[in-house]
C-alpha positions in Angstrom: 112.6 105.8 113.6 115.2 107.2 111.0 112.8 107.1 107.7 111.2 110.3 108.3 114.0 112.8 108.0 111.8 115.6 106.4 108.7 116.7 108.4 106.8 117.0 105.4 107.4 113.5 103.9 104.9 111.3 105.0 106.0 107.3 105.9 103.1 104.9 105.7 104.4 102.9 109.0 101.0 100.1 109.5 98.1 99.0 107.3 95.4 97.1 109.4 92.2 95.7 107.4 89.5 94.7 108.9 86.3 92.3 107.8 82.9 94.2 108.5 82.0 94.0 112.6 86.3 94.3 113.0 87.4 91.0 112.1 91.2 91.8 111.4 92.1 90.5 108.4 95.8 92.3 107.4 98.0 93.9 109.4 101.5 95.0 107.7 103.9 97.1 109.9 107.4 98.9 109.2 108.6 97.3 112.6 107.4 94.6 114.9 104.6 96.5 117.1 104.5 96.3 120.8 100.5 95.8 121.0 98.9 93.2 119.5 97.6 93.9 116.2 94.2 92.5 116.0 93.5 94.6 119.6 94.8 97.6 117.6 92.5 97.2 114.9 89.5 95.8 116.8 90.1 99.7 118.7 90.2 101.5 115.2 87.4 100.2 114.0 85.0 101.0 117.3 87.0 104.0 117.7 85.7 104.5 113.8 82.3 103.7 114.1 81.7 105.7 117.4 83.1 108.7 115.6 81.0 108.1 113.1 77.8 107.2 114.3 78.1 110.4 116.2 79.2 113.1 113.3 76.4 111.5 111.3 74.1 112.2 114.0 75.4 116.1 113.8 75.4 116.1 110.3 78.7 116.2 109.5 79.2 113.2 107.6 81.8 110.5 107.8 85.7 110.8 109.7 88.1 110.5 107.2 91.1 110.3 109.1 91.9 111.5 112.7 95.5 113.1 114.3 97.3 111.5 116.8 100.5 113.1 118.8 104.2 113.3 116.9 102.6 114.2 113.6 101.1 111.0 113.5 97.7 110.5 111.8 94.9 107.6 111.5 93.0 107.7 107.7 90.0 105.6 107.8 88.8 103.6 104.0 85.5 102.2 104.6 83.2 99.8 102.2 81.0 97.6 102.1 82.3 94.9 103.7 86.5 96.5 104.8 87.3 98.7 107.1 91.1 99.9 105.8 92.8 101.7 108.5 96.9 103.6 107.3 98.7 105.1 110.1 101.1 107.5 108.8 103.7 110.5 110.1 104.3 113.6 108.7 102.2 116.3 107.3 98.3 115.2 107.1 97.4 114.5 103.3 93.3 114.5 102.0 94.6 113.1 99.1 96.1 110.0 101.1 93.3 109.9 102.4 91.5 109.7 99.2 93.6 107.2 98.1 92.6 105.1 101.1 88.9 105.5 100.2 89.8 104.5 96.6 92.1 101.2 97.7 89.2 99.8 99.3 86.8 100.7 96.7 89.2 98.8 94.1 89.5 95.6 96.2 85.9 95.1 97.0 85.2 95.6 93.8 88.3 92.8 92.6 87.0 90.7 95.5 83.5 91.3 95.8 83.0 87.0 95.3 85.2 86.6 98.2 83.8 88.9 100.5 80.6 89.0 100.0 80.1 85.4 101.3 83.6 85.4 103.5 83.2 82.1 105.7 86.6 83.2 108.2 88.7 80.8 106.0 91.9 83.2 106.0 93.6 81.5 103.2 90.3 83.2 101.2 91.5 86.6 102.1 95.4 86.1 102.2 95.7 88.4 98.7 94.4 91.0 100.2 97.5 91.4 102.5 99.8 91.0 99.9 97.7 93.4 97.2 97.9 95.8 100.4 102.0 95.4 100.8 102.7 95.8 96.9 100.2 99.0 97.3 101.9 100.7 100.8 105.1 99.1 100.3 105.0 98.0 103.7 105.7 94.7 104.5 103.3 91.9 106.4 104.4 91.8 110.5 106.3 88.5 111.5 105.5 87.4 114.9 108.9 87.1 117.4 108.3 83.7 117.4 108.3 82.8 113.6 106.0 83.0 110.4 103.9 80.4 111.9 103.2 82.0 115.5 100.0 83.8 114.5 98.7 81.6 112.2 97.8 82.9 108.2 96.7 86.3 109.2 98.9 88.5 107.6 
């Protein structure tokens, strides 16, 4: 991918929110992904609470964010009810991941009616994927097969 020209820059490249438990809810991508999404985030978020389950046990408080290969890295925004998962490249950034923590703060605080009482009705939660592209500038994924492939997840 051409968007990452200087090592240092860092390119948001998918956003994945998930309900409490690791319902996905949002998944925006800078290209069309080869896995499915909602097994990717379903992953993150055991992945997530395995890692932190563990480093709580130790003492060590909760994973911000984890590094992957190619400069790639996984920063972790949990609440109440989300589970916000960025994958970025280029140079690994606490105050990215900062920011995560504070994006999910801000919308379960906006949303709290919403999510407190979230029945799996997606049109309830379809904001949140649109508050999450204006605030990553990354775009919601279209299935191959059209808008309506995948339903209103998104």
């Amino acid at each position: 991918m051409a968007l990452l020209s200087n090592p240092l820059r860092r390119v948001v490249e998918h956003v994945y929110l998930t309900y409490d438990g690791g319902t996905p809810l949002v998944h925006l991508s800078r290209a069309p992904a080869d896995k499915d999404p909602d097994l990717i985030a379903s992953m993150f978020t055991a992945i997530h609470n395995f890692m932190d389950d563990s480093f709580h046990r130790m003492g060590a408080g909760d994973v911000r964010s984890i590094e992957l290969a190619d400069r790639h890295h996984v920063a972790f925004g949990r609440g109440q009810w989300l589970l916000l998962y960025l994958v970025y490249r280029g140079r690994e950034s606490n105050r990215l991941e900062r920011r995560v923590e504070n994006v999910v703060r801000r919308i379960e605080a906006d949303y709290a009616n919403v999510l407190r009482n979230w029945n799996g009705d997606m049109e309830r939660v379809r904001v949140l994927g649109e508050r999450l592209s204006a605030e990553w500038r990354v775009r919601p994924e279209v299935p191959p097969d059209g808008p309506s492939a995948k339903g209103t997840r998104g």
